[in-house]
mmCIF file as Biopython writes it, N, C-alpha, C and O atoms, coordinates in Angstrom:
data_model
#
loop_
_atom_site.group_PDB
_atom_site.id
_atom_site.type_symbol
_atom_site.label_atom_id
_atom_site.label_alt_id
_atom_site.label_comp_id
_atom_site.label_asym_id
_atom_site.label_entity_id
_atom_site.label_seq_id
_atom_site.pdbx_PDB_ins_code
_atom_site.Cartn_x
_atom_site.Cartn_y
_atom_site.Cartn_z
_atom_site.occupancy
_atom_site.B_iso_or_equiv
_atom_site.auth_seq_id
_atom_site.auth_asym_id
_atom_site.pdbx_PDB_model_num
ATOM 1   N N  . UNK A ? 1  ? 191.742 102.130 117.612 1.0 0.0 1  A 1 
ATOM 2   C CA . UNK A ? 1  ? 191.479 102.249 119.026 1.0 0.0 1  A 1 
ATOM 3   C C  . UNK A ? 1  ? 191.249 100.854 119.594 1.0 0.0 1  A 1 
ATOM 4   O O  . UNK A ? 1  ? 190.505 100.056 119.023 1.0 0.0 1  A 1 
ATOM 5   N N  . UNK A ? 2  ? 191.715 100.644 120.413 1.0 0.0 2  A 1 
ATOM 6   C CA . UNK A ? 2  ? 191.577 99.152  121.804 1.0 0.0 2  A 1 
ATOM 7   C C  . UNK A ? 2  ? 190.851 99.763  122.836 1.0 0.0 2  A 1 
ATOM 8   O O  . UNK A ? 2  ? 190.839 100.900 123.307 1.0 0.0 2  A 1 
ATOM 9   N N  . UNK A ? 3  ? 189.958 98.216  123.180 1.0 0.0 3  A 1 
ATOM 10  C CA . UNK A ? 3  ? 189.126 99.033  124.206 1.0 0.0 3  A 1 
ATOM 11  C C  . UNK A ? 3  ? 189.881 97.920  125.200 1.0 0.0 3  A 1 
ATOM 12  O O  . UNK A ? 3  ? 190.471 97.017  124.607 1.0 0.0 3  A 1 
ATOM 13  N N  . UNK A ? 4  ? 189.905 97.910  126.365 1.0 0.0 4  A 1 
ATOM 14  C CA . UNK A ? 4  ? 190.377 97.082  127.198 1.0 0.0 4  A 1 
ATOM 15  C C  . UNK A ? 4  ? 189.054 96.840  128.737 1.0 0.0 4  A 1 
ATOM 16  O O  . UNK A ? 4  ? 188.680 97.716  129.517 1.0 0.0 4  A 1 
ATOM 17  N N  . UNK A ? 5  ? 188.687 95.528  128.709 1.0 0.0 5  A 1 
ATOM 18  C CA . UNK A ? 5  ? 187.980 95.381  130.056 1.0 0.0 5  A 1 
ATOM 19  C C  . UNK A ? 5  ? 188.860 95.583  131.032 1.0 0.0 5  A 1 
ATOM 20  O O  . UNK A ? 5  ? 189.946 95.017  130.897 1.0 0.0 5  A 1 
ATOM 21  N N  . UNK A ? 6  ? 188.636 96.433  132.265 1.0 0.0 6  A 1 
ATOM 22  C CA . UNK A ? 6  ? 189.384 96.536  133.421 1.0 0.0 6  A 1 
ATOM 23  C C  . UNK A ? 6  ? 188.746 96.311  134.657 1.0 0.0 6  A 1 
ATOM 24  O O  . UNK A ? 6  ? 189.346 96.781  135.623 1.0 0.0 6  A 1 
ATOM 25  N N  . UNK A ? 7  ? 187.621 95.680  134.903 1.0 0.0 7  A 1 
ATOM 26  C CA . UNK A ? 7  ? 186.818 95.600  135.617 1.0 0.0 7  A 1 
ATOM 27  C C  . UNK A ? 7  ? 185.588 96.183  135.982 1.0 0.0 7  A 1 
ATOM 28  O O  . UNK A ? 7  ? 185.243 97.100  135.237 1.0 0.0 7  A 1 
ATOM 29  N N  . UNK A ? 8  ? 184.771 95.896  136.983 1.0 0.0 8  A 1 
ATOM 30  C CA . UNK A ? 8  ? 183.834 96.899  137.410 1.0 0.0 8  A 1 
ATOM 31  C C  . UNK A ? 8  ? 184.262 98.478  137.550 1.0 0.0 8  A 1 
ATOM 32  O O  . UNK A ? 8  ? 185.339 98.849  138.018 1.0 0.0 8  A 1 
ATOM 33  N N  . UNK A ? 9  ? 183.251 99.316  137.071 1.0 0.0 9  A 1 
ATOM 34  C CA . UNK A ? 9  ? 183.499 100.797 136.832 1.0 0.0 9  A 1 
ATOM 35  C C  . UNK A ? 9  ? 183.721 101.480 138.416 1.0 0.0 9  A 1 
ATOM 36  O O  . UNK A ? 9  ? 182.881 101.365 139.310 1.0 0.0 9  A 1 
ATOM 37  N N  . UNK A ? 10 ? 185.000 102.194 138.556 1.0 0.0 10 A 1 
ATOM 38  C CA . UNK A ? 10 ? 185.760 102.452 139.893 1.0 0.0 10 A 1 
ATOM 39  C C  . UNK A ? 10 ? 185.825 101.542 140.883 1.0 0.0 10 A 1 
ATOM 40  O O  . UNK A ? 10 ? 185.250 101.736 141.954 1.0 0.0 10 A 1 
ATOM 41  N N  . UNK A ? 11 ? 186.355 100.727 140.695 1.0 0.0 11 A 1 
ATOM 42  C CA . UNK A ? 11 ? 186.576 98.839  141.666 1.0 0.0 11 A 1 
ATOM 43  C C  . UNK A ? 11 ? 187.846 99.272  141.755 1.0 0.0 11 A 1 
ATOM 44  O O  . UNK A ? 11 ? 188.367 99.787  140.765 1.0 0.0 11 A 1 
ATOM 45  N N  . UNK A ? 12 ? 188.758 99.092  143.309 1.0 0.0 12 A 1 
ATOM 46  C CA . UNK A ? 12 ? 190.054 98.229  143.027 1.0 0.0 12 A 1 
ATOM 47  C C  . UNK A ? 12 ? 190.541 97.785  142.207 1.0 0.0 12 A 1 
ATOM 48  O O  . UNK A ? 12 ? 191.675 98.135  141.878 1.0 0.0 12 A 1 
ATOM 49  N N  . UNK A ? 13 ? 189.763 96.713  141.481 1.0 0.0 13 A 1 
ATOM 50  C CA . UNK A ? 13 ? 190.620 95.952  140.274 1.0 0.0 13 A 1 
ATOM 51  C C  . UNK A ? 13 ? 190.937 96.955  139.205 1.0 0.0 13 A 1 
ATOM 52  O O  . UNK A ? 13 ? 192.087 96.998  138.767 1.0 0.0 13 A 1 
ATOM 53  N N  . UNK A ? 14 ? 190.146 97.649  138.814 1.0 0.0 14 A 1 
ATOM 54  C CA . UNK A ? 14 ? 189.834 98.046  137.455 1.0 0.0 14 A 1 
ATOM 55  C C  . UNK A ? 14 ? 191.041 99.210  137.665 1.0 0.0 14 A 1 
ATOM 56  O O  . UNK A ? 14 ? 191.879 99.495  136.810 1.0 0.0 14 A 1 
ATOM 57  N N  . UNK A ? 15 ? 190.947 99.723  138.805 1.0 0.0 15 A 1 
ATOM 58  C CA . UNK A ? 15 ? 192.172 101.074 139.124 1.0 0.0 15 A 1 
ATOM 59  C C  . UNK A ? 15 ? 193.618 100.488 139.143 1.0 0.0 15 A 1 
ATOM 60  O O  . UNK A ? 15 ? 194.643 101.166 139.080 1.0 0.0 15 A 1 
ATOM 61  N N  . UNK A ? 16 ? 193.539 98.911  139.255 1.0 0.0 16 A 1 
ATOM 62  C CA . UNK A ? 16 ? 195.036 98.265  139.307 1.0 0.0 16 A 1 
ATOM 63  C C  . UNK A ? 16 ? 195.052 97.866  138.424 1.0 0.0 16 A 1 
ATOM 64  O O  . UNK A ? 16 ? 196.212 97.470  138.309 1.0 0.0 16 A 1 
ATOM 65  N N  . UNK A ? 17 ? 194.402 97.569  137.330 1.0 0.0 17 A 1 
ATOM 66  C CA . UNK A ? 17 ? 194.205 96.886  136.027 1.0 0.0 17 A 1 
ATOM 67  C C  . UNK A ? 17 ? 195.107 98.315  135.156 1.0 0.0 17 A 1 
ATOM 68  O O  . UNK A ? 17 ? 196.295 98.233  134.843 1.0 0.0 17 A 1 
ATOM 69  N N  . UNK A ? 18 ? 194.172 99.640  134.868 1.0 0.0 18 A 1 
ATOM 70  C CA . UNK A ? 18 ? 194.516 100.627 134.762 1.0 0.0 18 A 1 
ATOM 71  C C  . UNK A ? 18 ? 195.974 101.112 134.681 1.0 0.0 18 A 1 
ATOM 72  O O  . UNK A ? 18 ? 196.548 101.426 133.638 1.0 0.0 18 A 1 
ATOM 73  N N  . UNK A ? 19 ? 196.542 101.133 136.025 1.0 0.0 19 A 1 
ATOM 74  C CA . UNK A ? 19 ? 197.337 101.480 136.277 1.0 0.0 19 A 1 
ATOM 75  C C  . UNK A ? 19 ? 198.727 100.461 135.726 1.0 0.0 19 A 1 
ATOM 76  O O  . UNK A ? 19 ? 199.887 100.833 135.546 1.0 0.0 19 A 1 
ATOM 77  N N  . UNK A ? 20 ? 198.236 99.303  135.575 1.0 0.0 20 A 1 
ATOM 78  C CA . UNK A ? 20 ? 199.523 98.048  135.282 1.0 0.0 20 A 1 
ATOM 79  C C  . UNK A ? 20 ? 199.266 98.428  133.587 1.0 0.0 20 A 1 
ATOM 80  O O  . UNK A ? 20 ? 200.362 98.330  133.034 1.0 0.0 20 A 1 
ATOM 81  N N  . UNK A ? 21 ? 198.271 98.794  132.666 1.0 0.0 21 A 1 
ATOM 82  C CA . UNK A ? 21 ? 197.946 98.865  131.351 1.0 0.0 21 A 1 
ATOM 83  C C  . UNK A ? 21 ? 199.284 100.016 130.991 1.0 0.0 21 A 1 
ATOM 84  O O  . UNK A ? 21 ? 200.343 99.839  130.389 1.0 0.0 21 A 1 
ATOM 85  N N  . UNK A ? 22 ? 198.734 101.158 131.610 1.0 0.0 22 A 1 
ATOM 86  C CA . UNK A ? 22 ? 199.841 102.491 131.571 1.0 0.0 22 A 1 
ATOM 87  C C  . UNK A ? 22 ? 201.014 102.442 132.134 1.0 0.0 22 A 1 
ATOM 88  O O  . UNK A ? 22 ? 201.779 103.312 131.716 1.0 0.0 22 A 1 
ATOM 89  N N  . UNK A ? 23 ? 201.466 101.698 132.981 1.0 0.0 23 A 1 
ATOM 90  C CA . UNK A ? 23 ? 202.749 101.328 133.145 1.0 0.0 23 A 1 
ATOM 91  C C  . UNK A ? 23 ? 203.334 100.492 132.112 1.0 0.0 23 A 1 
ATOM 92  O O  . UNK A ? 23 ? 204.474 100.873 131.848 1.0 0.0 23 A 1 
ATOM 93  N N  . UNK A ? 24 ? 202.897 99.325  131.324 1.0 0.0 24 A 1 
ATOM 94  C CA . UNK A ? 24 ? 202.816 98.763  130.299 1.0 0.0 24 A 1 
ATOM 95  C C  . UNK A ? 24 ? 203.445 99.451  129.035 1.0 0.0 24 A 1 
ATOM 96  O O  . UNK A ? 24 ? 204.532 99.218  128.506 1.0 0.0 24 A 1 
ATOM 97  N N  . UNK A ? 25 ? 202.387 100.445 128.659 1.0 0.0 25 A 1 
ATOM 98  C CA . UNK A ? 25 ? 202.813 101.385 128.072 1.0 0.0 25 A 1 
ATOM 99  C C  . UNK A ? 25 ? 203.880 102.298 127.461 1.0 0.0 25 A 1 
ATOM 100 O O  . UNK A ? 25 ? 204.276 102.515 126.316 1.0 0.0 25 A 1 
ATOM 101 N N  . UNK A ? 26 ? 204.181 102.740 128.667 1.0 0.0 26 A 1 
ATOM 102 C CA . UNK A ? 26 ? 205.520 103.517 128.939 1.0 0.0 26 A 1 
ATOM 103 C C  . UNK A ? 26 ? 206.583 102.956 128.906 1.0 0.0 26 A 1 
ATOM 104 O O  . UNK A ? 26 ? 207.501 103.585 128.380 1.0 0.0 26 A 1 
ATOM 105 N N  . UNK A ? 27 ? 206.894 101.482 129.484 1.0 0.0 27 A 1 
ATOM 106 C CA . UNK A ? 27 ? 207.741 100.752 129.783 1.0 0.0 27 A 1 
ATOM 107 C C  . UNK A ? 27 ? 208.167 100.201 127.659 1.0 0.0 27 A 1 
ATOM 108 O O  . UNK A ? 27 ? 209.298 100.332 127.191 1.0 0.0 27 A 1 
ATOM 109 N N  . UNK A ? 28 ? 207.190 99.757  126.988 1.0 0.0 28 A 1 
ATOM 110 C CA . UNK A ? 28 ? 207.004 99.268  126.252 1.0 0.0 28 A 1 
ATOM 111 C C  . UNK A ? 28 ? 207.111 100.591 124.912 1.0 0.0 28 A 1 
ATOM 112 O O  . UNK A ? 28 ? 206.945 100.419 123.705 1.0 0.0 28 A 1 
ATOM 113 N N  . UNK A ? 29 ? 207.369 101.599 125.480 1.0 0.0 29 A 1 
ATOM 114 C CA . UNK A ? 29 ? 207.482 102.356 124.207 1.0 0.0 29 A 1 
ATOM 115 C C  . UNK A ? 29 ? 206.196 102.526 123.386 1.0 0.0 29 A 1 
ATOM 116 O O  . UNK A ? 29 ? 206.350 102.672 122.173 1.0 0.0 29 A 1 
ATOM 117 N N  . UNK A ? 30 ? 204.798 102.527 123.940 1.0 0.0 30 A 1 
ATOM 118 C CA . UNK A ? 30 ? 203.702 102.481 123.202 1.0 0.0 30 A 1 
ATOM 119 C C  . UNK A ? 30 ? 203.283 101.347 122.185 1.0 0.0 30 A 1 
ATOM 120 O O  . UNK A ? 30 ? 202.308 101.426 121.437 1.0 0.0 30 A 1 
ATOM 121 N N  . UNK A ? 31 ? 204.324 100.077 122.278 1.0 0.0 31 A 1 
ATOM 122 C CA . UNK A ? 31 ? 204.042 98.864  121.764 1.0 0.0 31 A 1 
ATOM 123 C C  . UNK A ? 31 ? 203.256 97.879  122.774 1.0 0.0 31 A 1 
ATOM 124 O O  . UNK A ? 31 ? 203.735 97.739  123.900 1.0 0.0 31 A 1 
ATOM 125 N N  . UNK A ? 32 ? 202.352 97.351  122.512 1.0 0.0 32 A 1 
ATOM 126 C CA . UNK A ? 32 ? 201.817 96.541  123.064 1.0 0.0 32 A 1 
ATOM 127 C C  . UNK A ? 32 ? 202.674 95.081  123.499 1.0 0.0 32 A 1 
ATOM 128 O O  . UNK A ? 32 ? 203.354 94.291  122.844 1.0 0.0 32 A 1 
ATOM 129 N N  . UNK A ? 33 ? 202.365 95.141  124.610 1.0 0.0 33 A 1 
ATOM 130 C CA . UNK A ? 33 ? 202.826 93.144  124.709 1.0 0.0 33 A 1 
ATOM 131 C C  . UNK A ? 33 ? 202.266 92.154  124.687 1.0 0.0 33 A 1 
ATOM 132 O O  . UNK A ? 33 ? 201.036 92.136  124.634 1.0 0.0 33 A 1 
ATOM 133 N N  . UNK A ? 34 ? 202.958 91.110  124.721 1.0 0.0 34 A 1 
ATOM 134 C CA . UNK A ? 34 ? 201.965 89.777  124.485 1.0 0.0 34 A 1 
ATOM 135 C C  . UNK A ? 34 ? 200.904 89.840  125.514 1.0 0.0 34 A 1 
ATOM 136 O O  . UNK A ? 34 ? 199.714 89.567  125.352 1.0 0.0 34 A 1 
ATOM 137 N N  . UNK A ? 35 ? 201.609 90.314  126.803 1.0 0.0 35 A 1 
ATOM 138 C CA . UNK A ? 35 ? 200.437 90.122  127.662 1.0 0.0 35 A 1 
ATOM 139 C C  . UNK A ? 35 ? 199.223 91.090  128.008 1.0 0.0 35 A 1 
ATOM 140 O O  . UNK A ? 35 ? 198.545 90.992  129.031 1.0 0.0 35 A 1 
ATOM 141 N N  . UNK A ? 36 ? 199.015 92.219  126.818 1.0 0.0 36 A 1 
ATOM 142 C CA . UNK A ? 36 ? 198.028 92.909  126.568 1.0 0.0 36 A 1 
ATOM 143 C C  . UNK A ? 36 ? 196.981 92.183  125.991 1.0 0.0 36 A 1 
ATOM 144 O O  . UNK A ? 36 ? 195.866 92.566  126.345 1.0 0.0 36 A 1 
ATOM 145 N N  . UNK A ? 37 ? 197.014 91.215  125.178 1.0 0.0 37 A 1 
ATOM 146 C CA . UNK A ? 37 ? 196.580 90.445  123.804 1.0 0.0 37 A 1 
ATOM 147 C C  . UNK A ? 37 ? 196.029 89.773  124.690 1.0 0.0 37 A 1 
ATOM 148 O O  . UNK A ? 37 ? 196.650 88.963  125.378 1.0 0.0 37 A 1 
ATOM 149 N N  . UNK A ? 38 ? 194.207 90.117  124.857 1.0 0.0 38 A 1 
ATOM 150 C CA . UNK A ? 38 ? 193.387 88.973  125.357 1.0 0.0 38 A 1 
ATOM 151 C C  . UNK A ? 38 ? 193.271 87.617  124.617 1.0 0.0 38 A 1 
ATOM 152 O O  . UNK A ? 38 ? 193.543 87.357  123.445 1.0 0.0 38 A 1 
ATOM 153 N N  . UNK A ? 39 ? 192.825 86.868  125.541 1.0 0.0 39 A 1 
ATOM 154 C CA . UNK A ? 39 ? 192.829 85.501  124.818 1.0 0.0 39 A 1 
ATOM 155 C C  . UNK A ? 39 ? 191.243 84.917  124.448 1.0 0.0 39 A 1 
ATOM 156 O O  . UNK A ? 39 ? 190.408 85.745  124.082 1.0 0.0 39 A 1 
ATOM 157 N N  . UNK A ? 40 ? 190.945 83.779  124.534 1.0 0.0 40 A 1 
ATOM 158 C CA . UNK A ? 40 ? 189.481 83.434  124.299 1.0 0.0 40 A 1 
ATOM 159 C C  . UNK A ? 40 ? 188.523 83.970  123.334 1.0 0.0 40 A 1 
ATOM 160 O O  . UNK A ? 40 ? 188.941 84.703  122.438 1.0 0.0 40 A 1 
ATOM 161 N N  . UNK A ? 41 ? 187.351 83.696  123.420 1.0 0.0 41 A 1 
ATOM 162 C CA . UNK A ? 41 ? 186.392 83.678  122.745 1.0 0.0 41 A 1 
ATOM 163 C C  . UNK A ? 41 ? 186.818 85.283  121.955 1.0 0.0 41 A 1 
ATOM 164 O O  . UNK A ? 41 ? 187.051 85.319  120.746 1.0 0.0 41 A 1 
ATOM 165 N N  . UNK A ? 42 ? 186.860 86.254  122.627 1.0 0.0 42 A 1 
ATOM 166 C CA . UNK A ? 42 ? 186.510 87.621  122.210 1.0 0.0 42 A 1 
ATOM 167 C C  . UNK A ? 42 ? 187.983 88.006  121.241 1.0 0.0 42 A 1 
ATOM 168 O O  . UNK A ? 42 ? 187.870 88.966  120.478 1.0 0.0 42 A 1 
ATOM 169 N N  . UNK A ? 43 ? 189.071 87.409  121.269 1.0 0.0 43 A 1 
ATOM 170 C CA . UNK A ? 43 ? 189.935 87.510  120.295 1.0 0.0 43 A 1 
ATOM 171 C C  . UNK A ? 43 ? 190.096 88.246  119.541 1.0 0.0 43 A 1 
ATOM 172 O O  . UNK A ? 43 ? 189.019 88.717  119.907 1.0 0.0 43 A 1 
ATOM 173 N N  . UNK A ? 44 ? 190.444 88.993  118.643 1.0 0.0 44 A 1 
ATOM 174 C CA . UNK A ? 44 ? 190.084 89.728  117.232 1.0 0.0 44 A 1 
ATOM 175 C C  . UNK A ? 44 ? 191.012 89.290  116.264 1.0 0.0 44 A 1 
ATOM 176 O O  . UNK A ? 44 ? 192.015 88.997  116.915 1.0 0.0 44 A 1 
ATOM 177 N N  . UNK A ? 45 ? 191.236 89.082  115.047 1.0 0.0 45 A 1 
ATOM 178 C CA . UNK A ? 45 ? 191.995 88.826  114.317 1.0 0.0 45 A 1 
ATOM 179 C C  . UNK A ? 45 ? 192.957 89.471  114.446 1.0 0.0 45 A 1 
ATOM 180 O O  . UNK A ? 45 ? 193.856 88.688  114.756 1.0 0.0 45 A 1 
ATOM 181 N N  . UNK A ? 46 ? 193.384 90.608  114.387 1.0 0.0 46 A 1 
ATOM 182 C CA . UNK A ? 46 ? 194.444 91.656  114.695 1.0 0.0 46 A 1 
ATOM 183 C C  . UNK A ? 46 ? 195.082 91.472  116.074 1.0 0.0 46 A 1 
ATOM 184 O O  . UNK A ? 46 ? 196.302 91.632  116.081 1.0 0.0 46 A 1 
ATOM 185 N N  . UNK A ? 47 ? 194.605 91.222  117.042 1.0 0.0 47 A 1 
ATOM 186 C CA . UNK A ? 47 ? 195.255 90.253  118.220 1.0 0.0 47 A 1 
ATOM 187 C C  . UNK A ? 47 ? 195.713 88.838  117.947 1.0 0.0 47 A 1 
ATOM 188 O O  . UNK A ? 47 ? 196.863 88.556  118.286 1.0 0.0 47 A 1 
ATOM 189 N N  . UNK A ? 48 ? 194.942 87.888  117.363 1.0 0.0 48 A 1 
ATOM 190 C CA . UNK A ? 48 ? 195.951 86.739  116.911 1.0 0.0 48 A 1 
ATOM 191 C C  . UNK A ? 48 ? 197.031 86.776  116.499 1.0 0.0 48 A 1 
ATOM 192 O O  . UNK A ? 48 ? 197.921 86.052  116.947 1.0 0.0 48 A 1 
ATOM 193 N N  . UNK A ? 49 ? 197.291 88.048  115.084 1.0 0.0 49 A 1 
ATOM 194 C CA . UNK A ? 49 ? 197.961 88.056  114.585 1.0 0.0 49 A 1 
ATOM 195 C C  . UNK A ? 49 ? 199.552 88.695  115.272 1.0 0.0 49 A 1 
ATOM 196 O O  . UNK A ? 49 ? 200.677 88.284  114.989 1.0 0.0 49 A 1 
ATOM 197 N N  . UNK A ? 50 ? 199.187 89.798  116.227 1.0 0.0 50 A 1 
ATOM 198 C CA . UNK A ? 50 ? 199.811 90.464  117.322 1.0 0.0 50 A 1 
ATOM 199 C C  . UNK A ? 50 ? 200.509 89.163  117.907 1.0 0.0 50 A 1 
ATOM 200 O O  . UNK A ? 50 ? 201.670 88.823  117.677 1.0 0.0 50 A 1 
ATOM 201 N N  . UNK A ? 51 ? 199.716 88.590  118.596 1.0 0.0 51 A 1 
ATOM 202 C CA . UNK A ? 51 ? 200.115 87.085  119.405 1.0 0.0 51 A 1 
ATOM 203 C C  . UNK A ? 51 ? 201.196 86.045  118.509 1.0 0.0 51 A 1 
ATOM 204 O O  . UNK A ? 51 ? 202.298 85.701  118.935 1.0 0.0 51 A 1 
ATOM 205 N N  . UNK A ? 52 ? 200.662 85.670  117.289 1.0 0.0 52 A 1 
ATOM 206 C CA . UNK A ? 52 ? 201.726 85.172  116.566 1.0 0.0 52 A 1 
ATOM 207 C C  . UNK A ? 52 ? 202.924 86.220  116.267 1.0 0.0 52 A 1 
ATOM 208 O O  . UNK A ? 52 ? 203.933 85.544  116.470 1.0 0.0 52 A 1 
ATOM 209 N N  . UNK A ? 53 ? 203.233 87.189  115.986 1.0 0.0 53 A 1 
ATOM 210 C CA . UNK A ? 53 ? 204.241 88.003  115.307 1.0 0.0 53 A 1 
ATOM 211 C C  . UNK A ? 53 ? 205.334 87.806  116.673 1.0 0.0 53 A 1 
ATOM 212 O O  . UNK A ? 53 ? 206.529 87.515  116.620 1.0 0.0 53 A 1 
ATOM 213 N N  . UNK A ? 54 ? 204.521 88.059  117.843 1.0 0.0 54 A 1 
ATOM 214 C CA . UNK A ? 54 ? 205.544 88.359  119.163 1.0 0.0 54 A 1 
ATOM 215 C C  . UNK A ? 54 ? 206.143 86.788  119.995 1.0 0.0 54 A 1 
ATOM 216 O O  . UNK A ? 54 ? 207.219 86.553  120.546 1.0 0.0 54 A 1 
ATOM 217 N N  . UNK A ? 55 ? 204.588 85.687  119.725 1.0 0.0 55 A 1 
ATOM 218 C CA . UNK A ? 55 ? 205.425 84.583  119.945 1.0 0.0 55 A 1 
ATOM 219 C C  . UNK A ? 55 ? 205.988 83.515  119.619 1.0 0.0 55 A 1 
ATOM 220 O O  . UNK A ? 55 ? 206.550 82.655  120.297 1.0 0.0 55 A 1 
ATOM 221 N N  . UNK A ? 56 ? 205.726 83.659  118.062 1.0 0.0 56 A 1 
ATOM 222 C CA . UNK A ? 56 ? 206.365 82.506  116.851 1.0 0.0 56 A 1 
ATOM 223 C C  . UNK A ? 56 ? 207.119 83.278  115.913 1.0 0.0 56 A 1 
ATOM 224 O O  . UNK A ? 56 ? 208.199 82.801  115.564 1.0 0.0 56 A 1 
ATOM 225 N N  . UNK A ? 57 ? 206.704 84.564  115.353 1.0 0.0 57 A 1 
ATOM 226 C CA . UNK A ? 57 ? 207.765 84.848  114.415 1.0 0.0 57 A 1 
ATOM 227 C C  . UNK A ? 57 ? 209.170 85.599  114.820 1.0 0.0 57 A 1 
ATOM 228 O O  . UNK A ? 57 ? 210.224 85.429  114.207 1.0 0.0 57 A 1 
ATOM 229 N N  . UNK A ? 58 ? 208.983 86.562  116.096 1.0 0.0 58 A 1 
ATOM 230 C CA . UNK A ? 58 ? 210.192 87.124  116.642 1.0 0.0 58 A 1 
ATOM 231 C C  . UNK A ? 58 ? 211.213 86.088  116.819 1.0 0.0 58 A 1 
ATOM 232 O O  . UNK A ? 58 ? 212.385 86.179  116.454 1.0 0.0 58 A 1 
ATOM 233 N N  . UNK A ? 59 ? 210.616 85.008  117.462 1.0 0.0 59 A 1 
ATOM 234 C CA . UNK A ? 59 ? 211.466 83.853  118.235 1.0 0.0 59 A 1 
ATOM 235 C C  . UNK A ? 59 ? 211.603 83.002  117.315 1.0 0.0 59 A 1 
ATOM 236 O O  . UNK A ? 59 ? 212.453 82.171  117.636 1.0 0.0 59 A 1 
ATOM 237 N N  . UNK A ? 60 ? 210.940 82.728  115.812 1.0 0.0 60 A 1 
ATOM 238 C CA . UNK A ? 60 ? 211.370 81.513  115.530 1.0 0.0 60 A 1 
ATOM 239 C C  . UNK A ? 60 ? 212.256 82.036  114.141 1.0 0.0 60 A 1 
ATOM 240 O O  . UNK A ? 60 ? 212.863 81.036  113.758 1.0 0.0 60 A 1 
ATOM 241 N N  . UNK A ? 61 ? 212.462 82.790  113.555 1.0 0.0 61 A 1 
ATOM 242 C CA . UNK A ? 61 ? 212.931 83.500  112.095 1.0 0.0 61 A 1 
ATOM 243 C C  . UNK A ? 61 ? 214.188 84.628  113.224 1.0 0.0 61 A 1 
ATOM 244 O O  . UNK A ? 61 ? 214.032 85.809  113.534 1.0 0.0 61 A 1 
ATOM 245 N N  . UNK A ? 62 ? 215.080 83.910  113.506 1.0 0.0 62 A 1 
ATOM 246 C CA . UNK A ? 62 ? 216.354 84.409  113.493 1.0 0.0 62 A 1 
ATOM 247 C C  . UNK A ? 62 ? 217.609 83.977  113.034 1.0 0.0 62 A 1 
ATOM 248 O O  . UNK A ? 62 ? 217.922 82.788  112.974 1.0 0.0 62 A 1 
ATOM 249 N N  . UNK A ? 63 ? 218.193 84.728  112.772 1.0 0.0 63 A 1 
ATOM 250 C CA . UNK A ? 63 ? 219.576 84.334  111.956 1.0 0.0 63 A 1 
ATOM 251 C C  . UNK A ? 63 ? 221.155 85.351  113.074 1.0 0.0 63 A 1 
ATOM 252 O O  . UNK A ? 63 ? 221.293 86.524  113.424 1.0 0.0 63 A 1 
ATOM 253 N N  . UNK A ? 64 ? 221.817 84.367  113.215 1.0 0.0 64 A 1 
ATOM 254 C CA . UNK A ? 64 ? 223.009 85.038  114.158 1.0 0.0 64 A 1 
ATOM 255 C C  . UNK A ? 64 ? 222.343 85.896  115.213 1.0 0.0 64 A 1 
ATOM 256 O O  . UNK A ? 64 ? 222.878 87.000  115.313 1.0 0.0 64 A 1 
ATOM 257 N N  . UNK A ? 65 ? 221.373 85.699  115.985 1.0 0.0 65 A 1 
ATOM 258 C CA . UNK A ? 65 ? 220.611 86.689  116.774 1.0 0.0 65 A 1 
ATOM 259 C C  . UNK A ? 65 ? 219.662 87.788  116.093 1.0 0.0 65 A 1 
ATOM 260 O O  . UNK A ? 65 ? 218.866 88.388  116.815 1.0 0.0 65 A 1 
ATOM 261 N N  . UNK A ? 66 ? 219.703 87.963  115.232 1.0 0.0 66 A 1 
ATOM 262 C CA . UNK A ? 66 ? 218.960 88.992  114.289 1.0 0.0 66 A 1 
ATOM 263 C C  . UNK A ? 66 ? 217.572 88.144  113.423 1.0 0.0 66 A 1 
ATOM 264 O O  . UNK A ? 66 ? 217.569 86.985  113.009 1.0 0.0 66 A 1 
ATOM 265 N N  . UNK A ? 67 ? 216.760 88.901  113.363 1.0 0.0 67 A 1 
ATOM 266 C CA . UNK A ? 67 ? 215.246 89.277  113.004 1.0 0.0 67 A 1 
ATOM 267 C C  . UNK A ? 67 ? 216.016 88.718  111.554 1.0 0.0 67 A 1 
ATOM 268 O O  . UNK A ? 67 ? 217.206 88.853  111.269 1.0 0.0 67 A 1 
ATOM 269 N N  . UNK A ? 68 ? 215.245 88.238  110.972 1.0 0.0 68 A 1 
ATOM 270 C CA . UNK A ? 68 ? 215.368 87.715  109.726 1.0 0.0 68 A 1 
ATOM 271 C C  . UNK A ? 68 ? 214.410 87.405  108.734 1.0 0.0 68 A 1 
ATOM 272 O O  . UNK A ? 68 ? 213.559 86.563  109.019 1.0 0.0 68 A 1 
ATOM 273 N N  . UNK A ? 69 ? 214.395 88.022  107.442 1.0 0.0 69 A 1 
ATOM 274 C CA . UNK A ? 69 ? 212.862 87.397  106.661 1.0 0.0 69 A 1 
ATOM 275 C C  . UNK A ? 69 ? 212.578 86.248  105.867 1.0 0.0 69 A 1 
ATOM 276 O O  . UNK A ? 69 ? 211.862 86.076  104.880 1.0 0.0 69 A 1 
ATOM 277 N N  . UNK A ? 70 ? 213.653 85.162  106.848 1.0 0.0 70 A 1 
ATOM 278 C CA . UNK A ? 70 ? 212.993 84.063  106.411 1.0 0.0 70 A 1 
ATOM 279 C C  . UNK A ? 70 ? 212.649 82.771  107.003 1.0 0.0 70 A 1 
ATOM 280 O O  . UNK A ? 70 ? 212.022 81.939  106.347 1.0 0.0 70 A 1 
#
């Protein structure tokens, strides 16, 4: 389970925060994106690792356009 800050409890923000998370979602096939993956202090290891997979290993380990394991 992910917990996600969305702002103050029933704020504007938090209902547009909300709403851009679940659009996210759907759009994304229930995969998370990079730009789910908080940054700073509160981090979790399992988000770093999220963060590297999507913006160093997708992009940097390809071969003829294809995902590659090496």
């Amino acid at each position: 389970m992910r917990h996600y800050y969305l702002g103050r409890y029933q704020s504007a923000e938090s209902k547009q925060q909300y709403a851009r998370l679940i659009a996210e979602h759907f759009r994304n096939d229930g995969v998370p994106s990079v730009n789910a993956v908080p940054t700073g202090p509160n981090l979790t290891v399992s988000e770093l690792i999220l963060r590297y997979w999507t913006e160093h290993v997708q992009v940097y380990y390809r071969k003829n356009g294809e995902l590659s394991d090496r």
